[in-house]
N, C-alpha and C positions, 0 to 999 in steps of 0.2 A: 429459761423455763425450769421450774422444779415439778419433777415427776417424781409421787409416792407411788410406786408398787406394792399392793399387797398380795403374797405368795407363803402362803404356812410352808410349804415344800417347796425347795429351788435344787437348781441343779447339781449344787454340790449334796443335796440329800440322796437324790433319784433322777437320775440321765434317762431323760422318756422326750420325745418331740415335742411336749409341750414346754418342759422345764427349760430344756437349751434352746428353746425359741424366746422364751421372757428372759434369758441372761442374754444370750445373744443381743437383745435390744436393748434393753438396760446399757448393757458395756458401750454398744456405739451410740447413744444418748451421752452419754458422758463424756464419749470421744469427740462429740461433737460440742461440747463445753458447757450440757444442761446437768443444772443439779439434780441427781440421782438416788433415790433412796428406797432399800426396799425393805418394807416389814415383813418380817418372817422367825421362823423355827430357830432357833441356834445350830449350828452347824459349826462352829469353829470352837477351839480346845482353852483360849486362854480364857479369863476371868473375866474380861472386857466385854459391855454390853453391846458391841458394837464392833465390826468390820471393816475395811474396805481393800477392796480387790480391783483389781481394774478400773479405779474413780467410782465404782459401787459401793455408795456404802451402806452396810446392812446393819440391821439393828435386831436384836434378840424380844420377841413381845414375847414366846413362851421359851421352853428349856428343850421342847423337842417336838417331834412332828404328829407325836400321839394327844397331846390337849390342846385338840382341835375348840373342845367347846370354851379352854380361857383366851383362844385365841379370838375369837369368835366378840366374845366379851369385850376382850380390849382394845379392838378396831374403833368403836366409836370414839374413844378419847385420845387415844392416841395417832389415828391419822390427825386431827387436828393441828396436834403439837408438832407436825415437821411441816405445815403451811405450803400443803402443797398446790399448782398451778392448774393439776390434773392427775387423778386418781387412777391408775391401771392398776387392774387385779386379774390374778390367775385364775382359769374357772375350774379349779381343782386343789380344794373341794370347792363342789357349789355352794356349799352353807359360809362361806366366810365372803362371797360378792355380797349377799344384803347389808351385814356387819360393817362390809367395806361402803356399802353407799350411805349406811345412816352417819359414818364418816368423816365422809366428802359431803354431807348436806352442808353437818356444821363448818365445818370447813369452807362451804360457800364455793368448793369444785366440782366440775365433774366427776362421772367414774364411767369408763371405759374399761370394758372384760374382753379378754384374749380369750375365745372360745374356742378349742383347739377340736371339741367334738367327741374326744376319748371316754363318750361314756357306754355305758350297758345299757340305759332305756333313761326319756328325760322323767323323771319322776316329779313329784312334787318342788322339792329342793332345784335340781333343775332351772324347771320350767319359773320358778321362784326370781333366782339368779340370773335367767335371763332378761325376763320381765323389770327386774331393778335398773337393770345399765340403761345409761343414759345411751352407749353405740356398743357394738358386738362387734368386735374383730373376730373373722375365722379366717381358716386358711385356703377355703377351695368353695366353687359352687356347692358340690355335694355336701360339705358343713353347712352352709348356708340354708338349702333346701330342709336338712332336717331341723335347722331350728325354728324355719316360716312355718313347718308343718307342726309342731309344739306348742308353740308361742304367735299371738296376735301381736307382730310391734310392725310397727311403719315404717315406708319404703327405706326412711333413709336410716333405719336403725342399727341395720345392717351392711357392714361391707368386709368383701374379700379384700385381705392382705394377705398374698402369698409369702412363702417365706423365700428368701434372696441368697443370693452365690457372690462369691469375691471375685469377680470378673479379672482384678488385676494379679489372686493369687492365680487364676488358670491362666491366663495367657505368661506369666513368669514361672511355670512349672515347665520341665520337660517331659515332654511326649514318652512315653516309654511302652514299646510294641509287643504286647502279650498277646494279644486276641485279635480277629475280626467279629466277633459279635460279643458285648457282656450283655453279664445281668448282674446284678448289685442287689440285697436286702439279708434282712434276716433269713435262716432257715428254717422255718417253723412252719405249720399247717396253713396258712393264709400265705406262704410263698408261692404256689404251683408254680412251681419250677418246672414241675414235669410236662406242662403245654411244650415250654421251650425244648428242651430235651427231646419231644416227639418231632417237632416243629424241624429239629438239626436232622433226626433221623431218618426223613425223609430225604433229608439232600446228601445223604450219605455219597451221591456220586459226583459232590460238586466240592471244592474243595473251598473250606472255611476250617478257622478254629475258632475256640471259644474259652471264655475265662468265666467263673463263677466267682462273686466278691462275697463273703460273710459266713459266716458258721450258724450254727443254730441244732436243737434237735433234732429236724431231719435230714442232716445233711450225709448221716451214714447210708441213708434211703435213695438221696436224690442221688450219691457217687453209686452205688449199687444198681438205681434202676439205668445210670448211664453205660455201663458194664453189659448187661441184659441186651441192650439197644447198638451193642455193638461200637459204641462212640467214644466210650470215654477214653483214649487213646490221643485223642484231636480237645479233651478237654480241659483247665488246669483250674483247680482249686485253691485258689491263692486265700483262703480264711478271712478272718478281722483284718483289713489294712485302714492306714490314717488317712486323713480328708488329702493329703497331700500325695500317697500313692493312689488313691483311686482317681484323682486329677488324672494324673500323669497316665494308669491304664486309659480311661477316656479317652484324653486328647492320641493316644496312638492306635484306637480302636476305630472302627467303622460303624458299627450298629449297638445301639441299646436296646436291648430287649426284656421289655417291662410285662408281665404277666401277671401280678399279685393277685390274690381274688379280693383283699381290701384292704388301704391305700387311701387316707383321708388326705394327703398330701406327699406326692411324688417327689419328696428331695430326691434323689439319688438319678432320677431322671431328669431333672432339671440341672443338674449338675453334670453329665453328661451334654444336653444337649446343649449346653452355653460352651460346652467342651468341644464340640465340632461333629457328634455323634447325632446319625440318623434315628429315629426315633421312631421304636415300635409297640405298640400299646396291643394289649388285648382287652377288649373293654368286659367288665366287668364293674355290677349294678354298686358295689361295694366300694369302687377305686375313684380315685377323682384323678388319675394319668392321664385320662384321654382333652382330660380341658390344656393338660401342658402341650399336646401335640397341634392342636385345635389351634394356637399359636401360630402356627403355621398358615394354617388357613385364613386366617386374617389378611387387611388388606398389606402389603410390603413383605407379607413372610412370605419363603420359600413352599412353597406347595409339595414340590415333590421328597420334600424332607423328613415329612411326618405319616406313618402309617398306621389306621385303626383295622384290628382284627378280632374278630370272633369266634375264631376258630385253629386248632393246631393247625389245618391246609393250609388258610388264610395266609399265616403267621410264615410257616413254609414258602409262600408265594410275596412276601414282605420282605422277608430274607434277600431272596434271588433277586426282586428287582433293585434293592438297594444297595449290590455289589456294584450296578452299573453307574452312580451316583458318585459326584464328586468327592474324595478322603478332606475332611478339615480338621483343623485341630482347636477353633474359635469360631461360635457364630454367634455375630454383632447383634442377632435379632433377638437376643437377652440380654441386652445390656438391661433391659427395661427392668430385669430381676434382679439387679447390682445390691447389693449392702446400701448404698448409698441412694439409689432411685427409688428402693423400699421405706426406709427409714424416711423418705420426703409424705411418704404416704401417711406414716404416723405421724409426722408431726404438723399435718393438716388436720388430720383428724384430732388432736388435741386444741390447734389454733379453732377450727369451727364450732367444736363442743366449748370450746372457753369462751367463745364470740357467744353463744347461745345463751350462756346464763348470764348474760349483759351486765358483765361486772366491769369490761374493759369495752 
């Protein structure tokens, strides 16, 4: 199959959850033997109109990420000329999925938009670009929900594809024992960190520690208000680590504890919890974590593995019961979110949009 991607921004421009979700796929399409090609911004230094990285190979339509509108221009003629099977574009910006569908018309493909959800309000442009795709991939119900609630498209226009964990890089990492309870994200204003923090200070007479994963603006805030609370003694601030040390805390950790106030997609929770970590959500109207716990509650998941709270007590009381809970360091009831079990999802959803325009 040849998949054209259209992406004016990739992730060698701007490392944002959406950009490394469309290379991330692109690379394992190619690892999987399909021909791969994505339009986009220049991003590399030599004279050469064209890339490839990882079996991706990229092609230069404008010089940089700022002419958005000749990018926009030369979508129509140029997806044509790389004959593509099926058209995925990034939905950022939204003004270059219509460019991308008028296309894929002539091309006689579909077009399929990764809707990652990262906007300010669906405006015009938006609501435009969602309306064009022939399917919307998002990442969580809560993406989902705000685009049913913008846009009139049918039932099947839409579906969740969450994004997937290397099931066989965590079970070949080792364990390494920093913490019983983390938390993992940025530290910025939409962290609340500090539920958690209240949440340990409560149990200041029960003995736990705790690991905090990532840096960010407030994180001179969030060591300080642990200071105050009397805890941070029992707390460690291990910064920026790589996808391969935060494995490693996980699998040696006991509980994950997820508070963000928004969260269109819980990696860092799901990657814990395919790590062997209990899973503690605080739910919040803003976060889509509590659908990864909700996992659990399905039929074969473990029930007592996942905990929804709404409150610092709650959270405090999610804690203690999940001391008494099995230590793992793997659970099988995410394989279903593998690299490999994900990527089967898109490439259905390519074979049924390419069965659709009854060209095959």
């Amino acid at each position: 199959m040849r998949v054209v991607f259209v992406a004016l921004e990739t992730a060698f421009h701007r490392t944002s959850p959406e950009t490394l979700r469309v290379r991330g796929l692109a690379e394992r399409l190619a690892g999987r033997g399909h021909d791969v090609v994505v339009l986009c911004a220049k991003w590399w230094t030599s004279q050469d109109g064209s890339w490839v990285e990882n079996d991706v190979t990229y092609r230069a339509v404008v010089g940089d990420v700022d002419a958005k509108r000749s990018f926009r221009w030369a979508l129509p003629t140029r997806v044509p000329r790389e004959r593509p099977d099926v058209v995925h574009a990034a939905g950022t910006p939204a003004s270059q999925v219509p460019a991308a569908k008028k296309g894929a018309r002539l091309a006689r493909a579909p077009l399929v938009t990764e809707w990652y959800g990262d906007v300010e309000r669906y405006g015009r442009t938006e609501r435009k670009a969602l309306a064009r795709s022939d399917r919307v991939l998002v990442p969580s119900e809560l993406v989902e929900t705000a685009v049913r609630e913008h846009v009139d498209l049918g039932s099947d226009a839409v579906e969740v594809v969450p994004n997937s964990v290397d099931v066989d890089a965590i079970r070949g990492t080792e364990p390494r024992q920093v913490a019983d309870v983390v938390y993992a994200r940025t530290l910025d204003e939409d962290a609340n960190l500090e539920s958690l923090l209240l949440a340990l200070a409560e149990l200041r007479q029960t003995d736990w520690t705790a690991a905090v994963i990532g840096d960010g603006p407030e994180r001179e805030s969030y060591e300080r208000q642990a200071r105050d609370l009397r805890i941070d003694d029992r707390i460690t601030w291990l910064g920026e680590c790589s996808r391969d040390q935060r494995v490693a805390v996980y699998r040696g950790a006991h509980v994950f504890a997820q508070t963000a106030d928004e969260c269109l997609f819980a990696e860092e929770l799901l990657w814990a919890l395919a790590s062997g970590c209990v899973g503690i959500v605080e739910y919040h109207a803003g976060s889509s974590a509590h659908e990864l716990v909700e996992h659990y509650l399905e039929p074969g998941g473990n029930r007592d593995r996942g905990f929804r709270t709404t409150s610092e007590q709650e959270l405090a009381a999610a804690i203690r019961d999940a001391a008494s809970l099995e230590r793992l360091d793997y659970d099988p009831a995410f394989d279903a979110y593998d690299h490999d079990a994900v990527l089967e999802t898109y490439l259905q959803c390519y074979r049924d949009e390419i069965a659709a325009t009854g060209l095959f």
